[in-house]
SEDRENDREN-874021 format. One line per field, with one value per residue (C-alpha): residue in one letter; z, y, x. Coordinates in pm, 1 decimal. Each point is the difference from the previous one (the first is absolute). Example, Ala and Ser with C-alpha at 12.3 -4.5 7.8 and 13.67 -1.06 7.14 Angstrom:
2
rest	A|S
up	780.0|-66.0
north	-450.0|344.0
east	1230.0|137.0
This chain:
205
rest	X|X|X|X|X|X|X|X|X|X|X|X|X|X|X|X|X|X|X|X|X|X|X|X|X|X|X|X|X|X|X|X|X|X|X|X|X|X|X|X|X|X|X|X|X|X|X|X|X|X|X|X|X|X|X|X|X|X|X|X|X|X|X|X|X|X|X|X|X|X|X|X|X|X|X|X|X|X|X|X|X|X|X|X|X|X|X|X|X|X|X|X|X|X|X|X|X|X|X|X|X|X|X|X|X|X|X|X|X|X|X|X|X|X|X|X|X|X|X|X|X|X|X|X|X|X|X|X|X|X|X|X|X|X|X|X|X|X|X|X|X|X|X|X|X|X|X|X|X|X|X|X|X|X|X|X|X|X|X|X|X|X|X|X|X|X|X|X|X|X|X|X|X|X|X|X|X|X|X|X|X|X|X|X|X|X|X|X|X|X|X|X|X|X|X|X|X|X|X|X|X|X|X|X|X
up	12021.8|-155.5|-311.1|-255.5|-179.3|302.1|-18.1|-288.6|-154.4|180.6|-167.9|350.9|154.0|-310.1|-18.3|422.0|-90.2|-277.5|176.8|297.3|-241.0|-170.7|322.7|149.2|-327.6|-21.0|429.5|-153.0|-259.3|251.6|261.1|-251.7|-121.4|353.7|147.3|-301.9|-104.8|-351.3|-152.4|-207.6|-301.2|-342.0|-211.8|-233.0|204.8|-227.2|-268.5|-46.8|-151.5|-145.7|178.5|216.0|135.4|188.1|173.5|318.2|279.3|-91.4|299.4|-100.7|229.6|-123.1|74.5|12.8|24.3|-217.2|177.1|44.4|319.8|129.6|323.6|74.4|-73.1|219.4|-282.7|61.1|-223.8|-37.5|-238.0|-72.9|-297.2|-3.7|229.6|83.6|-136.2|-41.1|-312.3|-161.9|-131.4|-60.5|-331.9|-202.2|54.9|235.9|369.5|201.4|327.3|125.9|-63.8|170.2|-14.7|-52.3|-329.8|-133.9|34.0|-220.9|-208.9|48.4|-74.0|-383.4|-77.4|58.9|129.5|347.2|66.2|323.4|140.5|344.8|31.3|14.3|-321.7|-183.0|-280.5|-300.7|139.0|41.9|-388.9|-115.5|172.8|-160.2|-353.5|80.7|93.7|-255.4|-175.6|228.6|317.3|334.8|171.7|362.8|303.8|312.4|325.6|187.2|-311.7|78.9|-307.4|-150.8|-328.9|-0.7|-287.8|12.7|-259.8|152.6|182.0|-69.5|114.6|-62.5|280.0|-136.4|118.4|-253.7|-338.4|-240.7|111.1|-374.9|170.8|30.8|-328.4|-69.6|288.1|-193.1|-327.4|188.0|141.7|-114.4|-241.1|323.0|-29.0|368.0|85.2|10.5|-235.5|-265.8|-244.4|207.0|64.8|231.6|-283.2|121.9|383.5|222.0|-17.6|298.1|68.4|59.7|251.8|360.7|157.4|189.7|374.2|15.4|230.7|-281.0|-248.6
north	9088.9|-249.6|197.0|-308.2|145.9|53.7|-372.5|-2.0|-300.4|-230.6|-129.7|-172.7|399.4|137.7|-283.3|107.3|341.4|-21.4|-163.9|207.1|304.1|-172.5|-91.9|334.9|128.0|-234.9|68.8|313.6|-16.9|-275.1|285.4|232.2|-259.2|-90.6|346.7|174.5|234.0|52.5|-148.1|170.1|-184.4|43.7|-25.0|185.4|348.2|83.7|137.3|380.8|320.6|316.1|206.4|-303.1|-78.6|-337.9|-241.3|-64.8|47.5|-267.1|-201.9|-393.6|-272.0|-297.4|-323.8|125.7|-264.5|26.4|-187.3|109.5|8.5|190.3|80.1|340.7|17.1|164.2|101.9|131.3|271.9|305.5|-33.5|-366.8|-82.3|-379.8|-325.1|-185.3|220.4|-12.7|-243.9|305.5|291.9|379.6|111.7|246.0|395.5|283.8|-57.1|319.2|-206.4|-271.3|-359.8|-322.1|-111.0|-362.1|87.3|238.8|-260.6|-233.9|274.9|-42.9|-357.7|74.3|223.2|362.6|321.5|101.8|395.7|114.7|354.6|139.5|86.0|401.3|30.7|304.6|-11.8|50.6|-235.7|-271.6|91.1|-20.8|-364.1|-126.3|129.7|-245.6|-318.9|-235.4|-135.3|-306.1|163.2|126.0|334.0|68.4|206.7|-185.4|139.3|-99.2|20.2|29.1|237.9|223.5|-239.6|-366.6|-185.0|-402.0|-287.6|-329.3|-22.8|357.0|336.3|346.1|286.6|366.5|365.0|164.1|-133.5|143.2|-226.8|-106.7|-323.9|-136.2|-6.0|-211.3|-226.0|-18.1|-58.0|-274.1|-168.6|65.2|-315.5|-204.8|-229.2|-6.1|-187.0|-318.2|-0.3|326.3|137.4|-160.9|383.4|196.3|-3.5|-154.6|9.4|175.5|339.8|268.6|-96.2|-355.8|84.3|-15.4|333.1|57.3|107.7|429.6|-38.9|-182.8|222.9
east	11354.6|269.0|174.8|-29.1|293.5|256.1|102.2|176.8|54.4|-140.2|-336.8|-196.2|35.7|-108.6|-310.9|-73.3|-14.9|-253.4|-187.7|-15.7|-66.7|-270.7|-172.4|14.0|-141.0|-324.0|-47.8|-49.7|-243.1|-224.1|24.0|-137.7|-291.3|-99.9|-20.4|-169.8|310.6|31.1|324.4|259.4|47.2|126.6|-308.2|-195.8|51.8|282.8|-238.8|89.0|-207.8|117.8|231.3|134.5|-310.8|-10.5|-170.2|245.2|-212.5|-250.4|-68.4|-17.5|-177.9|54.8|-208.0|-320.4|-268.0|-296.7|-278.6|-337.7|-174.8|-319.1|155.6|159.8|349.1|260.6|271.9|368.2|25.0|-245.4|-154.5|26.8|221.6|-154.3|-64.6|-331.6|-299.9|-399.3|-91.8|-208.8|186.2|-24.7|-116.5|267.3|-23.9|22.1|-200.0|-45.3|-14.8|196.8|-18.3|65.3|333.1|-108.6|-159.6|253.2|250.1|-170.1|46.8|369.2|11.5|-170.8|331.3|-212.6|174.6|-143.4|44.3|-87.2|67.5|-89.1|-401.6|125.6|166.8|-58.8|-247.9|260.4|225.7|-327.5|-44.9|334.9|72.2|-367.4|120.1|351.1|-228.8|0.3|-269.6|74.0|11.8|-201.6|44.6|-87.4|37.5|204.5|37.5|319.5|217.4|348.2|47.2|-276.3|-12.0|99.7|-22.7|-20.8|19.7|31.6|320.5|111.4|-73.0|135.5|-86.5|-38.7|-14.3|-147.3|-255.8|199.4|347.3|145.9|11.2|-371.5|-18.0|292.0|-148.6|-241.8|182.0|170.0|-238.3|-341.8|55.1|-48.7|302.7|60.5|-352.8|-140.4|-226.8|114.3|-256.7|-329.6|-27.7|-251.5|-314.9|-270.6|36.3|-212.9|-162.6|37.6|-332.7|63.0|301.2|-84.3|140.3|303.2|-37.1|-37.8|283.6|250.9|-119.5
């Protein structure tokens, strides 16, 4: 890569090399949007806890599209941190099956905190996350997960080992206030009950 500083000098070699860096640099963050892979960025994830506690490993996907559809979606990340989505949405609280993506998004798009955890959890863990759900928020099992706990706003999501990591709750602290939706503070009240949700296939569950 040209070294916009090895010229010296001269301003026009200086100017070239700029440019070249900041070319490189948005190939990058297209690459990122087009494939699905969250982007690094400098953002809110510098909030900290007690005893150091961060929020580093935050995934961010930027450019989500929030358009509703009543077609199945086929979403890059598991579970979906946002995109297209069903135009009804999941009513707020703790569901002890799973439940469609589509609507959970939706979810997303109001500003509410998504936990999921992997449909074998242990029972005090299962309590523990429900007690860190916010009032604005919907719990549920996910098979697939590529940690046992994910938590999701829109655009963001933090993977965990274990319910009692310091850091869900600054997640939540961070970003239960919905500031990284479209629509913040329409909220999950109101949407649809578990009844009302058509099940997920046995062999997704």
């Amino acid at each position: 890569m040209v070294d916009p500083f090895r010229y010296g000098p001269d301003p026009d070699a200086r100017r070239r090399g700029a440019r070249l860096l900041l070319t490189g640099l948005l190939a990058l963050v297209l690459l990122g949007v087009a494939t699905g892979v969250p982007v690094v960025a400098a953002d809110d994830r510098d909030a900290s806890g007690p005893g150091g506690v961060t929020l580093d490993a935050v995934l961010v996907y930027p450019d989500l599209q929030p358009s509703h559809t009543r077609a199945d979606v086929d979403y890059a990340q598991v579970p979906p941190a946002g995109g297209p989505h069903n135009p009804a949405w999941l009513g707020c609280g703790v569901y002890d099956a799973p439940v469609p993506d589509e609507n959970a998004v939706h979810d997303l798009e109001h500003g509410s905190v998504w936990i999921t955890h992997a449909p074998g959890l242990d029972a005090f863990s299962v309590r523990t996350l429900a007690e860190a759900l916010p009032p604005d928020g919907i719990m549920s099992p996910y098979a697939g997960l590529p940690a046992p706990i994910v938590v999701t706003v829109w655009g963001r999501q933090l993977r965990l080992e274990r319910a009692d990591d310091p850091r869900l709750a600054l997640f939540v602290a961070e970003y239960s206030d919905g500031h990284t939706a479209p629509e913040p503070g329409a909220s999950c009240r109101g949407g649809l009950s578990p009844a009302d949700t058509p099940p997920v296939p046995t062999d997704l569950a």
